[in-house]
C-alpha positions as a LaTeX table, in Angstrom:
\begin{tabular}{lrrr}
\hline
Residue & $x$ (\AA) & $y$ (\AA) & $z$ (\AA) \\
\hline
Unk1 & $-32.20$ & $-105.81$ & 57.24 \\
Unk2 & $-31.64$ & $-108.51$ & 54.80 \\
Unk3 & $-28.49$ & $-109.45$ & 53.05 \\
Unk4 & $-30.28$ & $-108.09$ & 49.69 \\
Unk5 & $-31.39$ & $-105.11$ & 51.12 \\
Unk6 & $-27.79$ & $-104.29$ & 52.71 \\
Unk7 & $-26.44$ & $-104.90$ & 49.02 \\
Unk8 & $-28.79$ & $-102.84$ & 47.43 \\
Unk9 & $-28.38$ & $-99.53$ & 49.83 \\
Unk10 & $-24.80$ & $-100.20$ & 49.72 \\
Unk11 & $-24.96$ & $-100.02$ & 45.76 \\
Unk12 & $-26.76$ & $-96.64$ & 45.63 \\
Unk13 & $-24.50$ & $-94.92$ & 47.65 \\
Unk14 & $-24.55$ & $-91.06$ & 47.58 \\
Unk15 & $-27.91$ & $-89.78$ & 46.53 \\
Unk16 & $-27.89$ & $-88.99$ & 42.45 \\
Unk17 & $-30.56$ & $-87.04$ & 40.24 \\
Unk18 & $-32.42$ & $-90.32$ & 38.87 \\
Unk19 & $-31.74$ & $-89.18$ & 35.45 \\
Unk20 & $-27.96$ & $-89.07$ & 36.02 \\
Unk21 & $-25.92$ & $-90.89$ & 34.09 \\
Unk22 & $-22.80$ & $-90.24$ & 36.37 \\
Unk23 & $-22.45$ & $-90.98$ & 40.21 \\
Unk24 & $-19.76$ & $-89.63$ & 42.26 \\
Unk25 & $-18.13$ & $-91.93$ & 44.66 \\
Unk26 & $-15.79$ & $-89.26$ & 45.83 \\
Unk27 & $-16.04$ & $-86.28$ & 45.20 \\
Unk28 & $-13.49$ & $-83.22$ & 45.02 \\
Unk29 & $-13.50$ & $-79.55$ & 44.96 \\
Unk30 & $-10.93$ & $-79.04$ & 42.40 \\
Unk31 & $-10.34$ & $-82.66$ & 41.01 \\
Unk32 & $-7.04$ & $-82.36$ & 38.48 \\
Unk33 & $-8.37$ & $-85.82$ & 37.23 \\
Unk34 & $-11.24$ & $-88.45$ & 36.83 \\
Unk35 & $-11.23$ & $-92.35$ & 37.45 \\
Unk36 & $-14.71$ & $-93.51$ & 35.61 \\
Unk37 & $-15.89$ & $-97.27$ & 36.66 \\
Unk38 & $-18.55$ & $-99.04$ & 33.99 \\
Unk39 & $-20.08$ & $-102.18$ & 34.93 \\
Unk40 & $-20.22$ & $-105.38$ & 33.08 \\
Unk41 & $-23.73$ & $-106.28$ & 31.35 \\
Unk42 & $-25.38$ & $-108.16$ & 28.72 \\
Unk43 & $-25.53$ & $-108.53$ & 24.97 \\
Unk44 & $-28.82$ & $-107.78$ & 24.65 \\
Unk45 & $-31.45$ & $-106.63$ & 27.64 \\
Unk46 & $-34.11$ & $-103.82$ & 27.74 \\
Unk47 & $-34.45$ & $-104.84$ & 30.99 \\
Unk48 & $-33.70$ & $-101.74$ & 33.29 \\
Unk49 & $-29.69$ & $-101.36$ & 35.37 \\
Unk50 & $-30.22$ & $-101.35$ & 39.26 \\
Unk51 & $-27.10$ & $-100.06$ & 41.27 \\
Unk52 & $-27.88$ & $-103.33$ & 43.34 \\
Unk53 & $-27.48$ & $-106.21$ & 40.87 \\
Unk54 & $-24.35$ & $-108.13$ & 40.83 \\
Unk55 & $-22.70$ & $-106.81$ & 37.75 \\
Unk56 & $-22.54$ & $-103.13$ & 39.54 \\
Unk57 & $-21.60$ & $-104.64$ & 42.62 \\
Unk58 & $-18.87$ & $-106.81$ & 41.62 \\
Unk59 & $-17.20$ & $-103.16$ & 40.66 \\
Unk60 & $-17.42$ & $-101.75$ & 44.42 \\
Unk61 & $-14.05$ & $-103.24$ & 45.92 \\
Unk62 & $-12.46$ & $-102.04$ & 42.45 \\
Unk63 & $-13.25$ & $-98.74$ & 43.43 \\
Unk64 & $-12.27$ & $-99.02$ & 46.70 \\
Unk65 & $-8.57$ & $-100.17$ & 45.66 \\
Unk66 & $-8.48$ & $-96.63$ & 43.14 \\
Unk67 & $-9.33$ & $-94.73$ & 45.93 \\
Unk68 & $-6.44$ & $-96.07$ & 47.74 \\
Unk69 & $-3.99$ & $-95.95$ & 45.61 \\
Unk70 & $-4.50$ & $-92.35$ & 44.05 \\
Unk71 & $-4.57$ & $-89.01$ & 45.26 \\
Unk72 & $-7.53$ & $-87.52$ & 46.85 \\
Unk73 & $-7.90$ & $-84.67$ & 43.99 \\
Unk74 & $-8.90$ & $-87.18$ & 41.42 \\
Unk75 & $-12.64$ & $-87.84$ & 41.26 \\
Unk76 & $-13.84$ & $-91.05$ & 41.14 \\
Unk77 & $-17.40$ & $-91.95$ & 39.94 \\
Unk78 & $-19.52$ & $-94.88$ & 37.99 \\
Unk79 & $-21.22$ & $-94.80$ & 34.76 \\
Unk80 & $-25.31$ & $-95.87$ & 35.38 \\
Unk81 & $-26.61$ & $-97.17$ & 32.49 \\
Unk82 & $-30.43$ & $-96.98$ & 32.16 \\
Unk83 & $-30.33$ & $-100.60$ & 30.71 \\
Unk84 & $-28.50$ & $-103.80$ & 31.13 \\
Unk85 & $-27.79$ & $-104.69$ & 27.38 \\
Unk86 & $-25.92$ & $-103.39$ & 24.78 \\
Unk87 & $-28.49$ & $-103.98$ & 22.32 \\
Unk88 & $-26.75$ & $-104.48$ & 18.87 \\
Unk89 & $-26.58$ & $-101.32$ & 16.79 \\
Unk90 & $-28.62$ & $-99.05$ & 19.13 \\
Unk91 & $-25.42$ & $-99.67$ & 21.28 \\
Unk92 & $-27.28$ & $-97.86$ & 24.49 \\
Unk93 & $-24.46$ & $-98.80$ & 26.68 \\
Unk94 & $-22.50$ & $-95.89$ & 25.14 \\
Unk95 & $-25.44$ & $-93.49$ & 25.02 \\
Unk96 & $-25.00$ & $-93.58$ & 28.74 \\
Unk97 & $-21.43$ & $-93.40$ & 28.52 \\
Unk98 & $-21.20$ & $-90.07$ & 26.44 \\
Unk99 & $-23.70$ & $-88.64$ & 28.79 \\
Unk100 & $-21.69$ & $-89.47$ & 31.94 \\
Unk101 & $-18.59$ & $-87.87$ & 29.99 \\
Unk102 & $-20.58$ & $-84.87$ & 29.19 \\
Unk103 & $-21.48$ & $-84.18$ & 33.37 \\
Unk104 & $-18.54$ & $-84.58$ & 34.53 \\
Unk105 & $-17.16$ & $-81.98$ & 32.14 \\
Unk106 & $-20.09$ & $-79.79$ & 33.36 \\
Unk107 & $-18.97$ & $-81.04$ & 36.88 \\
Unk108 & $-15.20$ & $-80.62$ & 37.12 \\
Unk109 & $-14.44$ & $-78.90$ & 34.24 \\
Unk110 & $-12.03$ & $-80.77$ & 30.92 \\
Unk111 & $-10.00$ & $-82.91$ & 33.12 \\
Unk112 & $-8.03$ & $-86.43$ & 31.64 \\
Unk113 & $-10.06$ & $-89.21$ & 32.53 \\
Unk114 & $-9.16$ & $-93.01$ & 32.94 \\
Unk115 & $-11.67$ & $-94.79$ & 31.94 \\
Unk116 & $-11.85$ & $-98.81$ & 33.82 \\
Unk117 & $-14.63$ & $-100.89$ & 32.20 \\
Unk118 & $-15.79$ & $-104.90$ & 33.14 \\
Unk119 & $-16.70$ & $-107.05$ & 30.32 \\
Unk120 & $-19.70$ & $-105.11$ & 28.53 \\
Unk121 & $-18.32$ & $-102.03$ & 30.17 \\
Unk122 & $-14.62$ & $-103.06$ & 29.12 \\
Unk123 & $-15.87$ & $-102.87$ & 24.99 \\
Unk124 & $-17.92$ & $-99.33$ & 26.39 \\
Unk125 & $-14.57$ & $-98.00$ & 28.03 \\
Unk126 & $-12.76$ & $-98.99$ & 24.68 \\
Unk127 & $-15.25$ & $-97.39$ & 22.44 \\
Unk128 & $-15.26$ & $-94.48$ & 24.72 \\
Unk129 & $-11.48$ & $-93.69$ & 24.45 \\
Unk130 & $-12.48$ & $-91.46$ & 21.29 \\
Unk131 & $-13.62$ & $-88.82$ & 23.14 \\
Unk132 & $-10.76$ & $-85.99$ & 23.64 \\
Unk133 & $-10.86$ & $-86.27$ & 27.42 \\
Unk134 & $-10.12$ & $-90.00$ & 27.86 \\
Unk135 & $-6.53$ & $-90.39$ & 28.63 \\
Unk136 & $-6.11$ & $-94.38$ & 28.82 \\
Unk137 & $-8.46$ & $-97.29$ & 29.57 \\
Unk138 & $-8.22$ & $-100.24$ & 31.66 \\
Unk139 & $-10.55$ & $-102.99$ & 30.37 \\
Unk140 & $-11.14$ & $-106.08$ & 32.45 \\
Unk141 & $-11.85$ & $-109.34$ & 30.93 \\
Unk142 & $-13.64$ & $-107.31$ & 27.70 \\
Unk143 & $-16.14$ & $-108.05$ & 25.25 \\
Unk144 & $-14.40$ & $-107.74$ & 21.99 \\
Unk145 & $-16.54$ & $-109.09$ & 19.37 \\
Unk146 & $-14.82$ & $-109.48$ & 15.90 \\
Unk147 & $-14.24$ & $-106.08$ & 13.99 \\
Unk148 & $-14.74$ & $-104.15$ & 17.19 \\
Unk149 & $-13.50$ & $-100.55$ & 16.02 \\
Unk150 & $-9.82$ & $-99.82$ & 17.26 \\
Unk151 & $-9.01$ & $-96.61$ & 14.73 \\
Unk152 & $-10.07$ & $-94.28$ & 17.41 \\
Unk153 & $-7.02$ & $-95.89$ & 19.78 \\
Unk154 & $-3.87$ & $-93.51$ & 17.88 \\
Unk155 & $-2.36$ & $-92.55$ & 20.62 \\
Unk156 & $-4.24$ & $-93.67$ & 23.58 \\
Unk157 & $-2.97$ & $-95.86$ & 26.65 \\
Unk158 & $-4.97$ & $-99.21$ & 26.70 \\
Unk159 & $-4.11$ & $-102.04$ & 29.51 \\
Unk160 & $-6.48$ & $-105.36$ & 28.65 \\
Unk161 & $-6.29$ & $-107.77$ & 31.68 \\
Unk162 & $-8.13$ & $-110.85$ & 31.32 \\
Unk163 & $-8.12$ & $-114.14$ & 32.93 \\
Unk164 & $-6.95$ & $-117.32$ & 31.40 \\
Unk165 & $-9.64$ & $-119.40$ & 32.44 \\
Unk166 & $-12.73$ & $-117.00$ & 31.50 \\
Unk167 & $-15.36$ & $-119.09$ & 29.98 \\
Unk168 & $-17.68$ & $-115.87$ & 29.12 \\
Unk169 & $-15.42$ & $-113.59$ & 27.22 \\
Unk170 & $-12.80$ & $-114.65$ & 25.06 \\
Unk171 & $-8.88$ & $-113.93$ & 26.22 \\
Unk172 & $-7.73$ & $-114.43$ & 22.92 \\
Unk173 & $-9.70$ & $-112.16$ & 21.44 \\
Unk174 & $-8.64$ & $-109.59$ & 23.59 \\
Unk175 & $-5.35$ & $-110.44$ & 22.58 \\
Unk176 & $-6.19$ & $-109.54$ & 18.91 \\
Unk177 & $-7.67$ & $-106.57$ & 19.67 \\
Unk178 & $-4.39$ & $-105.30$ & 21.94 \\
Unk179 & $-2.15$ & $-106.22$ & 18.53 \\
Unk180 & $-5.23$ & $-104.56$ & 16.18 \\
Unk181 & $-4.81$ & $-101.56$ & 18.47 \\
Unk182 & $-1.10$ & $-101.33$ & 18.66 \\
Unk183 & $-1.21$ & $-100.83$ & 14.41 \\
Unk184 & $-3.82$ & $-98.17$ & 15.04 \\
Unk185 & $-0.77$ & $-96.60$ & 17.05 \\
Unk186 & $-2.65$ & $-96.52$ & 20.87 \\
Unk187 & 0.24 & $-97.72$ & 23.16 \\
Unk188 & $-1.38$ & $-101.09$ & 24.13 \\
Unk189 & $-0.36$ & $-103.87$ & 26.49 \\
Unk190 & $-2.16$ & $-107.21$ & 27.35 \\
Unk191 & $-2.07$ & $-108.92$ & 30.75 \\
Unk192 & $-3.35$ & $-112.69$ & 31.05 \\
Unk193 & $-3.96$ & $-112.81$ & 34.19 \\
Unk194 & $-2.94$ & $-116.60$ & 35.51 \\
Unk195 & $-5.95$ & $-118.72$ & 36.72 \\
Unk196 & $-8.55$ & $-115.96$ & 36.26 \\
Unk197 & $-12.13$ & $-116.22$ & 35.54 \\
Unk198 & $-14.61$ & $-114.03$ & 34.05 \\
Unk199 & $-16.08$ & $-112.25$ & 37.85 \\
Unk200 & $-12.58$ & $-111.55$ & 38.76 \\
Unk201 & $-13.26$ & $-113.21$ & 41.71 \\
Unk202 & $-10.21$ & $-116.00$ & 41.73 \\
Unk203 & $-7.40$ & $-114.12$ & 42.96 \\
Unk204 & $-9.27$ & $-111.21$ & 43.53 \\
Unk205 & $-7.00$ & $-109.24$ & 45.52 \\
Unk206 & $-4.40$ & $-109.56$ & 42.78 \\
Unk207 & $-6.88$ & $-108.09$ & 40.00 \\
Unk208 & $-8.02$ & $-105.22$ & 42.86 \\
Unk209 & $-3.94$ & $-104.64$ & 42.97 \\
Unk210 & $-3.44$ & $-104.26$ & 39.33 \\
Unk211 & $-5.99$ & $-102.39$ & 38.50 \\
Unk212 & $-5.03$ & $-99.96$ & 41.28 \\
Unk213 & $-1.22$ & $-99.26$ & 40.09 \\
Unk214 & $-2.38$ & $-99.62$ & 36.63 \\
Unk215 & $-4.88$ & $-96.56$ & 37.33 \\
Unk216 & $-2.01$ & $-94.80$ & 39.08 \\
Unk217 & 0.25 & $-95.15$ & 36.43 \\
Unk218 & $-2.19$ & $-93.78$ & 33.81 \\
Unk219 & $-2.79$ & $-90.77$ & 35.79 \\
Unk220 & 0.72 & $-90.03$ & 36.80 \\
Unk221 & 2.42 & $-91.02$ & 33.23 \\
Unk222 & 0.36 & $-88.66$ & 30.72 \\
\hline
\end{tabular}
C-alpha cells in the first residue's frame, strides 16, 4: 500500500452515509456531550472535500489528544464539508456545518457541544456558536476577515490560539476579533502561541496539549 493510500483509508475512518455531513470518531451510547472538529479550507473552491487531503488530515492527531484528555461519554466527531471553499456569500462551509449540528441532535439528543475549528473551519466554528447547542469554541489560527459577525458571541466561551509567525491568516486580526467579541459580551481569550505557523505543525505537541485542556475545560466549566 502506498503512503497516499494509507493516508487516505486512515482519513475515512468509520464507514459514514456519503451524504453525511457528520462522522463519528467515537462514538457513545449516552454521550452527556459533543467535541465537533472542522477542517481548515479555502476561500473560494467548488472543488469537492476528500477525508484524505491534507487540510482534514492535519486535524487527526487533534482529535486524538480530545479523546485523551476527556471522558469517554462525550462524542467526538468531524464536520465533512461537500466542498473545499467557502465561497463568498453562498458561505457553503456553514451549510455543512448546520447540517452536522442538526444529526447529531438527531443522534445524541440536545447535548452542549464544543465546537474546535482550523483556519476556514476556525471562522465556521465561530459563526456556528449561534446555534443554542454550542457551548464554547476553540478556533485555531482563524480566518477572520474584517467585519466578520461577532453579535451572536453574548455569552459564549471563545479561546483563539494562533501562531505568531503564521504567514496565511492574520494573528492580529484574530486579536481584534477576541476584543470585538468581548464587547458583544462572549467571554473571550486570545492565545499567541510563540513561534507558531499556520499548519500547527512547529511545536505541535504544544498546540495538541492546549487544545486538549482547553476542550476539557469547556466541557467541565459550563
Amino acid at each position: 500500500m502506498t503512503e497516499h493510500e494509507q493516508t487516505r483509508q486512515a482519513g475515512e475512518g468509520t464507514a459514514q452515509d456519503p451524504a453525511s455531513a457528520l462522522v463519528t470518531r467515537r462514538a457513545t451510547p449516552a454521550a452527556r456531550a459533543a467535541v465537533l472538529f472542522l477542517h481548515g479550507g479555502r476561500a473560494d473552491s467548488r472543488a469537492r472535500s476528500r477525508p484524505w487531503q491534507l487540510a482534514a488530515v492535519r486535524m487527526r492527531p487533534f482529535v486524538r489528544a480530545v479523546a485523551r484528555e476527556v471522558p469517554d461519554d462525550v462524542l467526538l466527531g468531524e464536520v465533512r464539508y461537500r466542498l473545499r471553499g467557502w465561497n463568498g456569500s453562498a458561505a457553503d462551509t456553514m451549510k455543512d456545518v448546520h447540517r452536522a449540528l442538526s444529526e447529531l441532535t438527531r443522534l445524541a439528543g440536545d447535548v452542549p457541544v464544543v465546537l474546535v475549528g482550523h483556519s476556514m473551519g476556525g471562522r465556521a466554528a465561530l459563526r456556528a456558536a449561534a446555534a443554542l447547542q454550542v457551548r464554547g469554541v476553540l478556533a485555531l489560527a482563524p480566518w477572520c476577515p474584517p467585519g466578520e459577525p461577532v453579535e451572536h458571541l453574548g455569552g459564549k466561551r471563545i479561546v483563539v490560539l494562533h501562531g505568531d509567525r503564521d504567514r496565511v491568516t492574520d494573528p492580529g486580526a484574530s486579536l481584534a476579533f477576541v476584543e470585538r467579541a468581548r464587547a458583544a459580551g462572549a467571554r473571550a481569550d486570545a492565545v499567541l502561541m510563540p513561534e507558531g505557523d499556520h499548519a500547527m505543525l512547529r511545536h505541535s505537541g504544544t498546540w495538541h496539549r492546549t487544545t486538549a485542556s482547553t476542550v476539557a475545560d469547556m466541557l467541565s466549566s459550563g
